[in-house]
VOKE-871263 format. One record per residue (C-alpha): residue in three letters; x, y, z. Coordinates in steps of 0.02 Angstrom, whole numbers. Example, Ala and Ser with C-alpha at 12.3 -4.5 7.8 and 13.67 -1.06 7.14 Angstrom:
BEGIN
+------+--------+--------+--------+
! dovo !      x !      y !      z !
+------+--------+--------+--------+
!  ALA !    615 !   -225 !    390 !
!  SER !    684 !    -53 !    357 !
+------+--------+--------+--------+
***
This chain:
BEGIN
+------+--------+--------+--------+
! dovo !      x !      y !      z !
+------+--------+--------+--------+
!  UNK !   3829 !   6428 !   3364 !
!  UNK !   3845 !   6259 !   3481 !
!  UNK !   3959 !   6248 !   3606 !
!  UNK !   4110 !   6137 !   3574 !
!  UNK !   4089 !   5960 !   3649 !
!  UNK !   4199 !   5939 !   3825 !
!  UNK !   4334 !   5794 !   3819 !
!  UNK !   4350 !   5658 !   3940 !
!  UNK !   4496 !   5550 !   3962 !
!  UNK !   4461 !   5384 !   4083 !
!  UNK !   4557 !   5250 !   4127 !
!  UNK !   4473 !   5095 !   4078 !
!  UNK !   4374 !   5040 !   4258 !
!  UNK !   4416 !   4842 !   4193 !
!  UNK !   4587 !   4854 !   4270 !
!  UNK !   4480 !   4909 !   4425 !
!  UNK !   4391 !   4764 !   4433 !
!  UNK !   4537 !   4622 !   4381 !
!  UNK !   4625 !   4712 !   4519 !
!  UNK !   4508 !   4688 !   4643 !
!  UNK !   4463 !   4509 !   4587 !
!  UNK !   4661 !   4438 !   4602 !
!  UNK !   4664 !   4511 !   4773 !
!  UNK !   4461 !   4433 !   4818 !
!  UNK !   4414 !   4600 !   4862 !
!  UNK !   4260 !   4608 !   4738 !
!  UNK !   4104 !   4661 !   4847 !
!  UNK !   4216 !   4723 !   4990 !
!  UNK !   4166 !   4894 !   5089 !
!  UNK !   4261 !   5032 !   5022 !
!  UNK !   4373 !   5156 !   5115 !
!  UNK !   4390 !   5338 !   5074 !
!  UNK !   4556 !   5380 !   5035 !
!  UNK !   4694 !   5264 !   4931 !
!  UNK !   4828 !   5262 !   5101 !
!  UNK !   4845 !   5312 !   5274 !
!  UNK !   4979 !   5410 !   5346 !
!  UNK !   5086 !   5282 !   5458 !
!  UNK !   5193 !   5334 !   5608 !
!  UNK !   5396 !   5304 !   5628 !
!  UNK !   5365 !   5174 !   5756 !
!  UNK !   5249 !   5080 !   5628 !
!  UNK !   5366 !   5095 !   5479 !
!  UNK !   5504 !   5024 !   5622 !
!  UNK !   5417 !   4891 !   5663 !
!  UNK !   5364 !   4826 !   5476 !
!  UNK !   5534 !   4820 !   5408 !
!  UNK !   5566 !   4674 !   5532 !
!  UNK !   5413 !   4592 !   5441 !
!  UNK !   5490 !   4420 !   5313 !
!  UNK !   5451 !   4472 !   5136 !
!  UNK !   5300 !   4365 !   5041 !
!  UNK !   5294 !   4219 !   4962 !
!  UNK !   5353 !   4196 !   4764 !
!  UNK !   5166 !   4175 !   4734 !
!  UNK !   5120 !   4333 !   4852 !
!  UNK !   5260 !   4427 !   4781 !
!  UNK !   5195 !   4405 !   4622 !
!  UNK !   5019 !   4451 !   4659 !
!  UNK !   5082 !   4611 !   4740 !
!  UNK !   5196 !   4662 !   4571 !
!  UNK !   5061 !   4599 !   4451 !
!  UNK !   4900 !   4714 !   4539 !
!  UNK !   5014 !   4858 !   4589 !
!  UNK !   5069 !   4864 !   4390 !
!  UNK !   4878 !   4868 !   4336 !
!  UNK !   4839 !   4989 !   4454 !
!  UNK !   5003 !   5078 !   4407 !
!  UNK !   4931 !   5077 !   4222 !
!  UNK !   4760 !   5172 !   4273 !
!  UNK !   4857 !   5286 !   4393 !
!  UNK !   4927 !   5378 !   4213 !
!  UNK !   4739 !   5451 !   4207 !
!  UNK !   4706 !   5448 !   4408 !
!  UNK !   4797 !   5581 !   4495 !
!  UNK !   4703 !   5516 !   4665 !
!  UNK !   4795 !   5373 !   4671 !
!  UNK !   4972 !   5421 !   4578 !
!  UNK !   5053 !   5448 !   4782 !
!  UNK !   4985 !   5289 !   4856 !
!  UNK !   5071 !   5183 !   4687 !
!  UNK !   5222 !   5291 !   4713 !
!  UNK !   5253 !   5243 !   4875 !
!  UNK !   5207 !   5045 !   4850 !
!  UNK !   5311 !   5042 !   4684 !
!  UNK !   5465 !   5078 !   4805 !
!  UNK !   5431 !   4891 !   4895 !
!  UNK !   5406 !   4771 !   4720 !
!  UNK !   5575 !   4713 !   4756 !
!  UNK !   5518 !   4641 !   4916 !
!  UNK !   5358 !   4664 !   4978 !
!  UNK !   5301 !   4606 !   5130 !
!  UNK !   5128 !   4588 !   5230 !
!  UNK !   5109 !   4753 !   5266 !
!  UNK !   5132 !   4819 !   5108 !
!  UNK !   4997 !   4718 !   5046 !
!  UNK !   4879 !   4773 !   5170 !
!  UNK !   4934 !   4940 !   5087 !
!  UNK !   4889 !   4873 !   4923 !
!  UNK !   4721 !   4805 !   4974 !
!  UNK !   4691 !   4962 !   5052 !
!  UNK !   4711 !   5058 !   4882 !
!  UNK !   4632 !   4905 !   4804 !
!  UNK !   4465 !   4935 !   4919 !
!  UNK !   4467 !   5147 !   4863 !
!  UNK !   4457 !   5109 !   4684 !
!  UNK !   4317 !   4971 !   4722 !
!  UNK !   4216 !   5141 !   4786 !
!  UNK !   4278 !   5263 !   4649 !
!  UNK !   4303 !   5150 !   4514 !
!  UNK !   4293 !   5283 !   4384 !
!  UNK !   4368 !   5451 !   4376 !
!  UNK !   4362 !   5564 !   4219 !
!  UNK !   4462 !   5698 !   4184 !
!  UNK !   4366 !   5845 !   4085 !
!  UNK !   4427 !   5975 !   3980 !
!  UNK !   4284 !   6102 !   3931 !
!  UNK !   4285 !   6216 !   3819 !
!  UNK !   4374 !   6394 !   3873 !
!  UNK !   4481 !   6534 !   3810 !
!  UNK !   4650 !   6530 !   3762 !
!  UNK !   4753 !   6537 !   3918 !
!  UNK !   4898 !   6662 !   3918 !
!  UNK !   4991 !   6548 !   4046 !
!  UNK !   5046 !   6396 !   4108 !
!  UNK !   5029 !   6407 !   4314 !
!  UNK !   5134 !   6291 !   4390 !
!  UNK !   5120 !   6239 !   4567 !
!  UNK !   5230 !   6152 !   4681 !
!  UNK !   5224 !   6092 !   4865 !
!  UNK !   5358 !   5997 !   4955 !
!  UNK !   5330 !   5874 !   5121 !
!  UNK !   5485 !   5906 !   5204 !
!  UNK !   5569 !   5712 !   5270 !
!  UNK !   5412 !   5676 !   5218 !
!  UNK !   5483 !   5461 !   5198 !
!  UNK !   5503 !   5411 !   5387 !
!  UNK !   5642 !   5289 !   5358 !
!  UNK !   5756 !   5375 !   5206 !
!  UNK !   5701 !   5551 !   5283 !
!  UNK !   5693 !   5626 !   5099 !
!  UNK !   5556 !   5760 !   5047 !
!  UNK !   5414 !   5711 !   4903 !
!  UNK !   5373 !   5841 !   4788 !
!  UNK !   5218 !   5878 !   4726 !
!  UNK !   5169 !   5986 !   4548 !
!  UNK !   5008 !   6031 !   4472 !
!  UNK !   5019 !   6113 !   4293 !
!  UNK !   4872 !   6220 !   4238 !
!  UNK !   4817 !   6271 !   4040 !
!  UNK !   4681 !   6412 !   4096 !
!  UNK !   4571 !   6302 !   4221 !
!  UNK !   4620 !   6130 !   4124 !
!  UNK !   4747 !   6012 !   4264 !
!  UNK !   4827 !   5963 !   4115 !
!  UNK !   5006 !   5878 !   4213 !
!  UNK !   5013 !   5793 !   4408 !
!  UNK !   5165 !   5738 !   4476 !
!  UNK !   5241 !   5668 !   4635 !
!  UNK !   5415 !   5638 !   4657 !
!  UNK !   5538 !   5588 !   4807 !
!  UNK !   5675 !   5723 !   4812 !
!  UNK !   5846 !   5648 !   4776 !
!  UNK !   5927 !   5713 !   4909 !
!  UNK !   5897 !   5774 !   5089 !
!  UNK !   5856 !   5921 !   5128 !
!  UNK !   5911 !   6003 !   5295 !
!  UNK !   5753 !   6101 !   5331 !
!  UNK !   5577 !   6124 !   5223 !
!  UNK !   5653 !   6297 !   5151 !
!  UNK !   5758 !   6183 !   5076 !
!  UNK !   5643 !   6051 !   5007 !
!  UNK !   5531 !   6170 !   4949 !
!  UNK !   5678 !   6274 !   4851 !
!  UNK !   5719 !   6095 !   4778 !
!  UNK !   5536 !   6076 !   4727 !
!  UNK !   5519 !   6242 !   4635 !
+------+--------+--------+--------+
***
């Protein structure tokens, strides 16, 4: 008997490429990862930065959506669109260097499928959950991060900033479980 075919869901790599034309990023180098991790005295220092321009504000909201869109089927880039889809109300320069930087990994991964193979039934659903304790420098809440597994399938990613604070990472991680 054949094998059963494997399934592959992709996000469409257009939205790659309109993104990366509205910014003028098309032929740019691309960087490895979709963010960096900033310091507290960074983060201090940008929120005295003037928010953009209507038309730059606009730009920022209208690429971050697209990219927002793909993220759905890109679990490499679902954290960096978390954390920029916290400044669409008003986004300054640094934030777009943020986007731009995202912008610039997807110009050297453009497409990403996600492949489910063939396998036996599964008798479980493993779960896994990790917590970054004050993980946001300037609200000091915890992110928490899930991966749900059918047999060897990722079939669910998540990343979520914890509601409230947590006093220690024993805590943050008992609020991410």
């Amino acid at each position: 008997p054949a094998e059963a075919p494997a399934i592959e869901i992709e996000a469409d790599q257009r939205h790659v490429e309109v993104a990366l034309e509205s910014l003028g990023l098309t032929g740019s180098k691309a960087v490895a990862t979709p963010s960096i991790k900033v310091r507290l005295d960074e983060v201090e220092a940008e929120q005295d930065l003037p928010a953009l321009g209507a038309e730059h504000s606009t730009l920022f909201r209208s690429v971050l959506m697209r990219i927002s869109y793909i993220a759905q089927d890109r679990p490499d880039v679902a954290e960096a669109v978390k954390c920029l889809s916290r400044r669409t109300v008003a986004p300054n320069s640094a934030d777009f260097q943020r986007l731009k930087r995202l912008a610039r990994y997807l110009a050297g991964k453009p497409r990403a499928a996600i492949v489910f193979r063939p396998q036996s039934l599964p008798t479980a659903i493993r779960v896994e959950v990790d917590s970054d304790h004050a993980g946001d420098l300037v609200t000091r809440r915890s992110t928490t991060g899930m991966v749900c597994m059918f047999g060897v399938h990722c079939i669910k990613t998540q990343s979520n900033l914890q509601s409230t604070v947590s006093l220690s990472s024993g805590e943050s991680e008992y609020y991410a479980a």
